[in-house]
N, CA, C and O atoms as CSV, one atom per row, in Angstrom:
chain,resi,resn,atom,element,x,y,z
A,1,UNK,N,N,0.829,-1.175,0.000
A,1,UNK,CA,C,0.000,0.000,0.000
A,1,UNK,C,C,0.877,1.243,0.000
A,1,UNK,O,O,1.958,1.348,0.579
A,2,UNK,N,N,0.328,2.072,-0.651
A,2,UNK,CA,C,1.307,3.414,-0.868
A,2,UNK,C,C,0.696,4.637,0.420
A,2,UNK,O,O,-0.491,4.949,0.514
A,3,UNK,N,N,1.712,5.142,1.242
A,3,UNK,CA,C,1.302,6.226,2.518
A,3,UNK,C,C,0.971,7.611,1.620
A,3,UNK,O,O,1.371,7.939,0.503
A,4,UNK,N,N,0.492,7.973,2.130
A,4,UNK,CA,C,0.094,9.911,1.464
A,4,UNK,C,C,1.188,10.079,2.622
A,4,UNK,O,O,1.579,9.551,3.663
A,5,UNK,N,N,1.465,11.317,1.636
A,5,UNK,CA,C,2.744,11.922,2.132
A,5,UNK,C,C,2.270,13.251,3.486
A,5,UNK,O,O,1.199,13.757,3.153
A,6,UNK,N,N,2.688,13.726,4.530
A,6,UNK,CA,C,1.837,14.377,4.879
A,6,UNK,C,C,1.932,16.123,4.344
A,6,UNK,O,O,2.875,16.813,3.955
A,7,UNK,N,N,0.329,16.423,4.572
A,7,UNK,CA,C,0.273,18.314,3.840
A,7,UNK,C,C,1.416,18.728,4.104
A,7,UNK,O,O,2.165,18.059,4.816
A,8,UNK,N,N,1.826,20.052,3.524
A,8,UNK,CA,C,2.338,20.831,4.216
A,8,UNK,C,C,1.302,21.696,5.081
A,8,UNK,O,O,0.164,21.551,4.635
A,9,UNK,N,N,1.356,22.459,6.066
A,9,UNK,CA,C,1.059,23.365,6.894
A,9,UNK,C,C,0.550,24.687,6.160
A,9,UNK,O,O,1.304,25.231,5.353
A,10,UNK,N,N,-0.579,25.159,6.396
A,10,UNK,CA,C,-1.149,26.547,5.365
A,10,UNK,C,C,0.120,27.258,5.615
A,10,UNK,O,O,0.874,27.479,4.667
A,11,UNK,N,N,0.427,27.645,6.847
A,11,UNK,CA,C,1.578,28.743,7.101
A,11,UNK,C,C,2.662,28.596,5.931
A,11,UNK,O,O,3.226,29.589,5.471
A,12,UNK,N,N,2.878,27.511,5.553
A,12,UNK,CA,C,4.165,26.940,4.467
A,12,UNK,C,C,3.838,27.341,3.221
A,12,UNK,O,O,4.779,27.070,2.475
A,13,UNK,N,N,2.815,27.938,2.553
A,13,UNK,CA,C,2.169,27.513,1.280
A,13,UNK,C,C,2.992,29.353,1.226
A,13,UNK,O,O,3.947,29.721,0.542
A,14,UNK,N,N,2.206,30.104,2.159
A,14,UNK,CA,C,2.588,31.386,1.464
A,14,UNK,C,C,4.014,32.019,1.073
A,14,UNK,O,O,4.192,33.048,0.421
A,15,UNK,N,N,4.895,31.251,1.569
A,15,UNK,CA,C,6.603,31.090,0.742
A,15,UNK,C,C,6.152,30.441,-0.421
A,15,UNK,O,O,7.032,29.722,-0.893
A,16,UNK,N,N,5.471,30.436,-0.829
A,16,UNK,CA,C,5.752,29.998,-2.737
A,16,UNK,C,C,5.207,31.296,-3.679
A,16,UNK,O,O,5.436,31.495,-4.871
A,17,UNK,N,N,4.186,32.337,-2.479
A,17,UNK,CA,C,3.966,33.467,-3.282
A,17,UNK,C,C,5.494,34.153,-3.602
A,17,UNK,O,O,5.436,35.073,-4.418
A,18,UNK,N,N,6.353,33.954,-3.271
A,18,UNK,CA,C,7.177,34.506,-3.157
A,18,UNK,C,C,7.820,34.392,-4.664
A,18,UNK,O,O,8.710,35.102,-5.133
A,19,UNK,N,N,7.273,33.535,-5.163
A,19,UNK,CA,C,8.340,32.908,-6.426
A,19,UNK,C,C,7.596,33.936,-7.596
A,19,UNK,O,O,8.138,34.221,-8.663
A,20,UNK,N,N,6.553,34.316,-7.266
A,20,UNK,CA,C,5.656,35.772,-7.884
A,20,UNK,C,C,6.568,37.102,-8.421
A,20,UNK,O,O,6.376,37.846,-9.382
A,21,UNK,N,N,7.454,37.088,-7.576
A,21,UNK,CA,C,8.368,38.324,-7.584
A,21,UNK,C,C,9.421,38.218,-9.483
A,21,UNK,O,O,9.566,39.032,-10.395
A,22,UNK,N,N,9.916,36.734,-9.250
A,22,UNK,CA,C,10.675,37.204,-10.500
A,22,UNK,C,C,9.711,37.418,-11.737
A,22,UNK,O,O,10.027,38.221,-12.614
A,23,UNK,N,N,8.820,36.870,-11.786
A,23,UNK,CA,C,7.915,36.966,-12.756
A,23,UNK,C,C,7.268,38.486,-12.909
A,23,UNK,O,O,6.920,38.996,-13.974
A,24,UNK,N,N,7.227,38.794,-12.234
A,24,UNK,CA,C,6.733,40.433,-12.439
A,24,UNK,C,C,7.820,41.298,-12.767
A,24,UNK,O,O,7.685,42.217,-13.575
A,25,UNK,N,N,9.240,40.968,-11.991
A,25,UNK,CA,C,10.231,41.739,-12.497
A,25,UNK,C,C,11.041,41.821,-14.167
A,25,UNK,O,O,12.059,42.361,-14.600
A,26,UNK,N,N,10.075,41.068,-14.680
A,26,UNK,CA,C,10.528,40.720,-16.124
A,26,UNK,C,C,8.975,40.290,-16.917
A,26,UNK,O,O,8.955,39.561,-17.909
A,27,UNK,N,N,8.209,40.647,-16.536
A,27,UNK,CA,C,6.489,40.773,-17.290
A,27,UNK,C,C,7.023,41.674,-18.068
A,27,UNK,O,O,7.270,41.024,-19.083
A,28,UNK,N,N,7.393,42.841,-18.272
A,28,UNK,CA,C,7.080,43.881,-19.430
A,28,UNK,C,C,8.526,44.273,-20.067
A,28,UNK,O,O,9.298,44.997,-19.439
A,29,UNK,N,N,8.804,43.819,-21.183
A,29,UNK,CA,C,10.010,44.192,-21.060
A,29,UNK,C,C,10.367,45.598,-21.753
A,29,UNK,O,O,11.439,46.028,-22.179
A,30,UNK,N,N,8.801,46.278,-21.703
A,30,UNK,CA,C,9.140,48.072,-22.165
A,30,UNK,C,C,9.688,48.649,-21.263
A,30,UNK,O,O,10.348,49.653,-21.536
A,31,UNK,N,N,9.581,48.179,-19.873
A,31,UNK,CA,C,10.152,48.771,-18.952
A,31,UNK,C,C,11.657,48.799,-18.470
A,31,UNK,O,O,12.109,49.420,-17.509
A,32,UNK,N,N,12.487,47.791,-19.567
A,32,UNK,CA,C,13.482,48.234,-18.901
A,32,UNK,C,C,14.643,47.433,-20.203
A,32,UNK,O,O,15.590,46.648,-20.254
A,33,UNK,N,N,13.894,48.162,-20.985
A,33,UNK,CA,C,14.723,48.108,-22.914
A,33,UNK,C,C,14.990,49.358,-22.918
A,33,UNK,O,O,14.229,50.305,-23.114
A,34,UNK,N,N,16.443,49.339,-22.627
A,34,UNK,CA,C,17.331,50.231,-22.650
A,34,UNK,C,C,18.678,50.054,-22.945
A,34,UNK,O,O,19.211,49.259,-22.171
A,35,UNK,N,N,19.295,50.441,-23.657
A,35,UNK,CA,C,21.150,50.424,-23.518
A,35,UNK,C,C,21.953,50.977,-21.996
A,35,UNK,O,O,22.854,50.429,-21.362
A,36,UNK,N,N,21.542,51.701,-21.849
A,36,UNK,CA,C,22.284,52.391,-20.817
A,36,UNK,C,C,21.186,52.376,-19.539
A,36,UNK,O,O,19.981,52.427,-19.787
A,37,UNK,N,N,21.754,52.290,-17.963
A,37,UNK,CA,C,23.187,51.886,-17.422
A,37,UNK,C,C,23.645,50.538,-18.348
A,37,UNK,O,O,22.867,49.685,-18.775
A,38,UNK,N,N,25.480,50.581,-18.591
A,38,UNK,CA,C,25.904,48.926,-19.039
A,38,UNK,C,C,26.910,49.365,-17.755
A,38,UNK,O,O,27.378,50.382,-17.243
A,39,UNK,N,N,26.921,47.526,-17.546
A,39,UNK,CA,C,27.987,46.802,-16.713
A,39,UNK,C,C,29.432,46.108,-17.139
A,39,UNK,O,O,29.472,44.913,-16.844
A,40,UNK,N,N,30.173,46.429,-17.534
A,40,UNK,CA,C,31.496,45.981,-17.604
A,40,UNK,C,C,31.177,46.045,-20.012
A,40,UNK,O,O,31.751,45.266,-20.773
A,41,UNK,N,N,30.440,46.874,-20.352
A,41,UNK,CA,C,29.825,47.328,-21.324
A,41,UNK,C,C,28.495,46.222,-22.349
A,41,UNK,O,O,28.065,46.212,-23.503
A,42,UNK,N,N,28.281,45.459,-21.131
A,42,UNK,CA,C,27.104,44.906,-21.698
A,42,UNK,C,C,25.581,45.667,-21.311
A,42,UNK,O,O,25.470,46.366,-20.304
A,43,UNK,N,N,24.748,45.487,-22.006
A,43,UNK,CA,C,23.609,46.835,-21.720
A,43,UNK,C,C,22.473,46.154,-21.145
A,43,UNK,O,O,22.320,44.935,-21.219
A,44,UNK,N,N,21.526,47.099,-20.462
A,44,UNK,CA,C,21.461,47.274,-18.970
A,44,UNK,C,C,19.873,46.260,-19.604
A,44,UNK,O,O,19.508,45.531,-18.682
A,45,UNK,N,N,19.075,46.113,-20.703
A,45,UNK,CA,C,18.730,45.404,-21.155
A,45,UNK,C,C,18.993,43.983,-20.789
A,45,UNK,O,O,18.050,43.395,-20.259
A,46,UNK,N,N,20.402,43.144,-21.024
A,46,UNK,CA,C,20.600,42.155,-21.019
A,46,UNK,C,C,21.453,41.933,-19.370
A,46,UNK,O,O,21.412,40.721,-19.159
A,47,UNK,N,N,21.799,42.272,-18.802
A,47,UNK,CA,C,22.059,42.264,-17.456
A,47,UNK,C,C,21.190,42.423,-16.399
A,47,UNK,O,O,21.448,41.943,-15.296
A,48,UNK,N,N,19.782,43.300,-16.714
A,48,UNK,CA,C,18.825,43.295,-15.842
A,48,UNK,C,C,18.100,41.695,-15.946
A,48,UNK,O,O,17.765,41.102,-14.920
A,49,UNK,N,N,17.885,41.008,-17.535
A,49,UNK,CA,C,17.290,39.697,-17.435
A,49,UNK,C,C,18.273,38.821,-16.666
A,49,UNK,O,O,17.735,37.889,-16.068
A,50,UNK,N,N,19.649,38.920,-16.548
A,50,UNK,CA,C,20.901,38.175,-16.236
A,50,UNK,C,C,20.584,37.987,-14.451
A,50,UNK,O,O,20.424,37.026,-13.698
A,51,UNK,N,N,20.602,39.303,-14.322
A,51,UNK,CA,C,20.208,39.467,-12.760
A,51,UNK,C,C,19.003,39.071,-11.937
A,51,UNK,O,O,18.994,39.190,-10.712
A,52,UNK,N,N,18.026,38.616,-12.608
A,52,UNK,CA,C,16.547,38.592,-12.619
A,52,UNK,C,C,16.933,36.204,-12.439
A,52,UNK,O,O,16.645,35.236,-11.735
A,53,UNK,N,N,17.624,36.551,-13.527
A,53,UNK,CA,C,18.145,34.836,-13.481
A,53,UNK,C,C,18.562,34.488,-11.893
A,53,UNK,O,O,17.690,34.016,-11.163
A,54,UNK,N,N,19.976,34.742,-11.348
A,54,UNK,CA,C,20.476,34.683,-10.180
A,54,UNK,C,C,19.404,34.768,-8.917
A,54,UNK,O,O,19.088,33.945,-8.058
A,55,UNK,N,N,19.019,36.025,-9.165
A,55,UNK,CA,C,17.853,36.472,-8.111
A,55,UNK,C,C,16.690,35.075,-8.016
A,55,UNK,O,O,16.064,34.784,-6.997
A,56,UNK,N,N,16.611,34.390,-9.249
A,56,UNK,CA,C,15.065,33.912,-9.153
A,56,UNK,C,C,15.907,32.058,-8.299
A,56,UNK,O,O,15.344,31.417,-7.411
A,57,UNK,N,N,17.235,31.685,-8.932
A,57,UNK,CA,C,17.995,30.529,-8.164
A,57,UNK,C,C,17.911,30.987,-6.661
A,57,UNK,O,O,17.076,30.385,-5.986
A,58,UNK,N,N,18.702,32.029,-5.995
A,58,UNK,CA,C,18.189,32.252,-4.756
A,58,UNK,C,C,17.186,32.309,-4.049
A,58,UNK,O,O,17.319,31.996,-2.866
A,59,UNK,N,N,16.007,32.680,-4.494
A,59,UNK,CA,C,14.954,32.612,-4.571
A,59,UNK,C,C,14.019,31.470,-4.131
A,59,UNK,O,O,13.166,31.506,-3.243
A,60,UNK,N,N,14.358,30.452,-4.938
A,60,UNK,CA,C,13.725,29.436,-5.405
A,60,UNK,C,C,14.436,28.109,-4.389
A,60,UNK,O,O,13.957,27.001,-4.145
A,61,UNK,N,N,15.852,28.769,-3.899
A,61,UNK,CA,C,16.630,27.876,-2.782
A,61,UNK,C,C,16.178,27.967,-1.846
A,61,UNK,O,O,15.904,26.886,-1.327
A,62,UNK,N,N,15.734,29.511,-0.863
A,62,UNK,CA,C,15.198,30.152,0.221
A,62,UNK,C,C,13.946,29.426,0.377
A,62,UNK,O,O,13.702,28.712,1.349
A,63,UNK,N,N,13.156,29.626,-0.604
A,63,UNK,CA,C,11.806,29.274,-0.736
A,63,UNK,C,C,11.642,27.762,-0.659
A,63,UNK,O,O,10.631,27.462,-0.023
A,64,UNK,N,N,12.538,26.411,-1.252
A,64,UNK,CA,C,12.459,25.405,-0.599
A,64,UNK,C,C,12.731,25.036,0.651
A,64,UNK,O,O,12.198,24.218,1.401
A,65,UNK,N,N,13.658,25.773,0.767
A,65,UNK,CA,C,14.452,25.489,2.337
A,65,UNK,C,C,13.640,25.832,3.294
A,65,UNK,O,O,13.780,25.267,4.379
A,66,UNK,N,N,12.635,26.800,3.135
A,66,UNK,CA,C,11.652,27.471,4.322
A,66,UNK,C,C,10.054,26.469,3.921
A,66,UNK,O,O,9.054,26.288,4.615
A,67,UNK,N,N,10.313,26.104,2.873
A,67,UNK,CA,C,8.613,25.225,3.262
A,67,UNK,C,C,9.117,23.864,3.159
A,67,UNK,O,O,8.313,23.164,2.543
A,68,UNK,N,N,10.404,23.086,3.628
A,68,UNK,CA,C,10.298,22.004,3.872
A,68,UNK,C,C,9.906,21.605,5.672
A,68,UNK,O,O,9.772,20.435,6.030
């Protein structure tokens, strides 16, 4: 016979709103198609999605680690 695994806890669920954040920070990308600021001369276009990457791995580590 196979066990059900047990719920998580309601309190646990609302760390996954959290994963909401990168997705909004990269919904529109009129907002932030631009050349300038660049970083080491790549433009601020392709370093803001770059950064949005990193941010969403941390993210997504925090966020397991707190609803296990």
């Amino acid at each position: 016979m196979s066990k059900e695994l047990p719920r998580p806890k309601n309190g646990r669920r609302w760390w996954y709103l959290l994963l909401i954040i990168p997705f909004l920070g990269t919904l529109f990308p009129q907002l932030y198609n631009a050349m300038t600021p660049t970083i080491g001369g790549v433009p601020f276009f392709y370093w803001y999605q770059l950064l949005w990457v990193i941010i969403t791995g941390l993210l997504t580590i925090f966020v397991y680690y707190v609803s296990r």
